[in-house]
N, C-alpha and C positions, 0 to 999 in steps of 0.2 A: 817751362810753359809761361814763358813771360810775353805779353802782347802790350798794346798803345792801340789796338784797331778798333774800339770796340764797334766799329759799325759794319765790323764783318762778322758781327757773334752772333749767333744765335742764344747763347748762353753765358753769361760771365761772372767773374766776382770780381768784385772794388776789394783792393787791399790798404786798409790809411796807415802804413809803415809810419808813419811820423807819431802815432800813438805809440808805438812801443817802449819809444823813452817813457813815456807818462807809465807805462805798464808796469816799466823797470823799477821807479820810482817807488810805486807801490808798494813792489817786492821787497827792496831796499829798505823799506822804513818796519818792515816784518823782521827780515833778518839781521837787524844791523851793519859790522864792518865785516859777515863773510858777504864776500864777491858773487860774483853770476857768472856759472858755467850756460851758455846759451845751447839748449837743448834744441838742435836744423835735423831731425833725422825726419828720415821720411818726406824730404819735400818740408820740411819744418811743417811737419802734418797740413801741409797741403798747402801751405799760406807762401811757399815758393823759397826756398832755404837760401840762396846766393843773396836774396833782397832783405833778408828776416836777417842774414846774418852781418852784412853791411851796416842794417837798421840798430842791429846790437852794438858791433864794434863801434860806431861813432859815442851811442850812449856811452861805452865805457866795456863791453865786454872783450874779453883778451883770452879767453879758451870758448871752446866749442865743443861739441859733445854730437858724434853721428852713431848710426847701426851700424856701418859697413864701410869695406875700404873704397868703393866706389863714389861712395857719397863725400867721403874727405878728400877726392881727389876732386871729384865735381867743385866744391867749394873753392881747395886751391886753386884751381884754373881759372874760378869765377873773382879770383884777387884776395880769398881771403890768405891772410899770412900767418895767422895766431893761431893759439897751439888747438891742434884738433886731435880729442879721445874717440879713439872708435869701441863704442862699449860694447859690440857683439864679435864674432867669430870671423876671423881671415883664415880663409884655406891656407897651407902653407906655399900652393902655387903660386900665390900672391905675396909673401914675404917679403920680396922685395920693393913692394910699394913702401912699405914702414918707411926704410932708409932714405927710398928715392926722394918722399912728397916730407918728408919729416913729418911722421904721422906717432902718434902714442897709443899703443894697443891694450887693452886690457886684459891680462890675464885669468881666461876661464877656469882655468886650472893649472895645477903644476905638473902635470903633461906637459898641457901645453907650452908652460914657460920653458918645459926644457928645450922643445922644438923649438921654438924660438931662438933661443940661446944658441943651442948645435947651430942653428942656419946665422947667427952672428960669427960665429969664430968661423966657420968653411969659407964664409965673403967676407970676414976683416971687416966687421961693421958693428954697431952698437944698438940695439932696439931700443924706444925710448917704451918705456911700460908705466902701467899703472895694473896695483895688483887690488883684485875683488875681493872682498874679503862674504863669502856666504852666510851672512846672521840669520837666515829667516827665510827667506825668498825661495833657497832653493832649485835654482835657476844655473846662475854659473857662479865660481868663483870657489877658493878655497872654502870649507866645511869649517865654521868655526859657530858651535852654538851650543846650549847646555847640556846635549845627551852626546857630541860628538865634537872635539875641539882636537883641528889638525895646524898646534902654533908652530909647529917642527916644518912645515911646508911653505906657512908665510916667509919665516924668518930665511930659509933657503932662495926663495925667489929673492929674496933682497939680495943675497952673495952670488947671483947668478956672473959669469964675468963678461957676457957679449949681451945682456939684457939688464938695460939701466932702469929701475925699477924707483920715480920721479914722484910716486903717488899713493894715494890707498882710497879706497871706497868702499860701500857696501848701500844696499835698496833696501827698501822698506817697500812691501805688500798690502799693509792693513793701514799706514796712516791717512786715510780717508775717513776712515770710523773708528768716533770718540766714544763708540760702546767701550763701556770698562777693561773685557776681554782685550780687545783691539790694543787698546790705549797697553793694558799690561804688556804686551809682548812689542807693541815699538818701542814702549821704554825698555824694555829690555833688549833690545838691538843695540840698543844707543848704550848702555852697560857693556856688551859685550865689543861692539866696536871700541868704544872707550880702553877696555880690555885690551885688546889686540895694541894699541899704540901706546898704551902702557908698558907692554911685554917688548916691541918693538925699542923702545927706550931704553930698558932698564938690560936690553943686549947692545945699547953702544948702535944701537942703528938709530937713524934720522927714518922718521915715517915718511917726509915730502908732502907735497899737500894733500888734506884730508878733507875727503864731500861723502856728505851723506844724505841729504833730504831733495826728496822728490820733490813736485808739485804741491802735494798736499802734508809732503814735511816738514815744507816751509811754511801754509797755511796755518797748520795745527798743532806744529812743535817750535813756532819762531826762531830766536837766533840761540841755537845750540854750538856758535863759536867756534865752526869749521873752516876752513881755508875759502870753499865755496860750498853753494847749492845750482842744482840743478832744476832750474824750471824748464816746462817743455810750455804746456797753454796758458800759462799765468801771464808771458808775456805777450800772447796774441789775446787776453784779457777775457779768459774764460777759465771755465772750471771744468773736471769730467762731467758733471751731474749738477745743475743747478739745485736739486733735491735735498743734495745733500749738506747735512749743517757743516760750517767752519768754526775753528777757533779764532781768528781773525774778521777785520773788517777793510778788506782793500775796495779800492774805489777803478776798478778796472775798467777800462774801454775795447770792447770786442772789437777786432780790428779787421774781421772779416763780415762784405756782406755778400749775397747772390742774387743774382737777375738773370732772368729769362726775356724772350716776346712772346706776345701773343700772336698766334699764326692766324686764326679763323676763328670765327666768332658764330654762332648759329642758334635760332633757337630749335629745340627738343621738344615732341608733345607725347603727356602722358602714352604709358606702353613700353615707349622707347628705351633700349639701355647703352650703357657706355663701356665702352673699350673690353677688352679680350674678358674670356669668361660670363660676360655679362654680369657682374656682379652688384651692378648700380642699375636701379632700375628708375624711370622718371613718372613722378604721381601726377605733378602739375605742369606747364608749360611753365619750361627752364632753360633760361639764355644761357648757353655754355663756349665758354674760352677753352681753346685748345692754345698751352705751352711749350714753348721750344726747349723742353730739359726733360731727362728720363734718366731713369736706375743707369744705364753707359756713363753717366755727368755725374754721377752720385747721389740722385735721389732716389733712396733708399726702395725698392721694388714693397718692400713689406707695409709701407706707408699707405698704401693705399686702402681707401675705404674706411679710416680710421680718423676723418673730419680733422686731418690735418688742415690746416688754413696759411693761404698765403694773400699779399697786398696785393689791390689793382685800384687806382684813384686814390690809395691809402684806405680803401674796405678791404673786410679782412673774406675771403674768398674760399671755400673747402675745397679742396682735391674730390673727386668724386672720379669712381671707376680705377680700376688698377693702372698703374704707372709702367706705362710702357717703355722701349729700351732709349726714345728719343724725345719724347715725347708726354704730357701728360693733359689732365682734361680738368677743368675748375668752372663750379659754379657762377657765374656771374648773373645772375638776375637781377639782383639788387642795387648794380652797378650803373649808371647811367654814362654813355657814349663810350661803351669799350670797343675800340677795333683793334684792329691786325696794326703789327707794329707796335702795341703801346708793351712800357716794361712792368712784369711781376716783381715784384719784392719775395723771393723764397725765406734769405735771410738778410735781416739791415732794420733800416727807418726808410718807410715811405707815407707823406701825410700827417706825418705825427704819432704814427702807432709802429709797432716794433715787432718785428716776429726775431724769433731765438733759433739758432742752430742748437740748445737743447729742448726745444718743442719738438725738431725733424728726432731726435736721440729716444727723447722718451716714447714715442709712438715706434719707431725701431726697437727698443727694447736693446739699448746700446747705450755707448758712454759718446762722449764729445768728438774722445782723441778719435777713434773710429769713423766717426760720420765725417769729420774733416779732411782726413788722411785719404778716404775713401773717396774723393773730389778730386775727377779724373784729371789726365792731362789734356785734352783735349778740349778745356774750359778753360779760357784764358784768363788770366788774374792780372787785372788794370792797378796801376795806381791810383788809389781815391785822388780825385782831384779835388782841388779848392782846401 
């Protein structure tokens, strides 16, 4: 959903791709000399992944990190060439993308690798892998953790003979919270991962390169000396949760904003209420802007009535009335000569004041990655200009 029109939007976001190196930067000076796996899944949650991943590679990044074999294909075809991990599940109907687009799979499990594997020797072909190692998460990848440790299965995917097994990794769940609990048990991932490439050595095998920290295992655990990390919002210069404390101090640049127009302008006299439900009722004579975005664009239907505020002249404006599917309703009283045509600031700098895409999170009752990701396609994403 990439556009240049914006004067056919009714809705858009500016994206300033050219902050991302300044992001990397950041990142870099947290983690030392491991590398950046550039996490584009999702739409690179929503900031447009062929543009986010361009914006990486020039910086310097040379792996990539999607969900799905769709999305590494969408990439290659978009130019990129450098190595792409698909860290969720390929059907095996799909198998033959791996080979086709040279793609690197992850193994969810040692099932799976063996599927894998049988489907290399029947087509005479080589799977390039990277094997998951399960500390904690839970989620996919081989079981390796204190009450349950299957090193007999790692050590097998590596001798697989049609599945080239290039890598190792493993997630962390809890390294966003430096409650004590928390902290205990990522350090202990990081022990048992540790573990596993120990074990993996001392059978005469090469691990390949080793990542382990998320977004906030780079914030809060710095440079633990892995081949790479994986940032997903850190380089689009946000956090899941403004709320929440870090063990660092990066100097990020959020590099998404959001605009609407305003369609109709009216004033309201006591009585009167707004949009479906009626659940805004009006006390005083109240100049109300009707905006051209709704829950369809991705703002968030729950939002409503909840004195969320957005920019108009650089005042900051509440949402009043539920958020309909194209549409929404904001108080402008306050504001002097707003008409039809002029733009909302949802998220960005308008005026000198700033609203947050975790201001829209916290009133959702959501994290970042969600409220971004959730920013349809149908809302074109401009290049910031200037």
């Amino acid at each position: 959903c990439w556009c240049m029109l914006e004067a056919y939007s009714r809705a858009w976001a500016e994206i300033d791709y050219d902050a991302i190196a300044h992001n990397c930067d950041e990142v870099q000076k947290i983690v030392g000399s491991t590398k950046i796996m550039g996490i584009v899944k999702a739409n690179a949650y929503g900031h447009g992944d062929i543009a986010c991943a361009k914006a990486l590679r020039d910086w310097g990044v040379d792996f990539f990190g999607v969900s799905s074999v769709d999305e590494a294909i969408g990439l290659r075809q978009g130019g990129i060439e450098e190595n792409i991990l698909i860290l969720g599940y390929t059907p095996e109907e799909h198998f033959h993308y791996l080979h086709e687009y040279n793609l690197v799979q992850s193994l969810c499990s040692y099932a799976y690798a063996k599927k894998l594997n049988q489907y290399g020797k029947e087509n005479h072909c080589v799977i390039r892998a990277h094997c998951k190692v399960d500390t904690g998460m839970n989620r996919t990848g081989v079981i390796y953790q204190t009450q349950e440790k299957h090193m007999e299965e790692i050590l097998a995917e590596y001798q697989l003979e049609a599945v080239s097994v290039e890598g190792i990794f493993s997630h962390f769940p809890v390294s966003d919270d430096l409650g004590e609990d928390a902290k205990t048990f990522t350090k202990k991932q990081i022990d048992l991962f540790n573990e596993v490439l120990a074990n993996l050595k001392a059978a005469g095998i090469n691990p390949g390169v080793t990542h382990l920290q998320n977004s906030y295992g780079i914030l809060n655990y710095g440079s633990l000396g892995y081949d790479y990390c994986r940032p997903g919002l850190l380089y689009m210069g946000v956090t899941s949760d403004d709320t929440i404390p870090i063990a660092s101090n990066p100097d990020f640049i959020p590099i998404l904003s959001l605009y609407a127009n305003v369609s109709v302008v009216k004033w309201l006299q006591p009585g009167m209420t707004v949009s479906y439900g009626r659940h805004f009722t009006v006390k005083k004579p109240c100049k109300v802007a009707t905006m051209s975005i709704g829950y369809a664009d991705g703002l968030p239907r729950i939002v409503s009535n909840q004195d969320l505020h957005v920019l108009v002249h650089g005042q900051a404006c509440p949402i009043i009335g539920n958020v309909c599917m194209d549409q929404c309703m904001i108080d402008v009283t306050d504001v002097e000569n707003v008409q039809e045509g002029d733009t909302v600031c949802i998220v960005g700098l308008q005026g000198g004041k700033r609203v947050t895409i975790d201001e829209i999170s916290r009133k959702a009752h959501t994290i970042n990655n969600e409220t971004l990701s959730a920013l349809a396609a149908r809302v074109p994403r401009l290049k910031k200009r200037g």
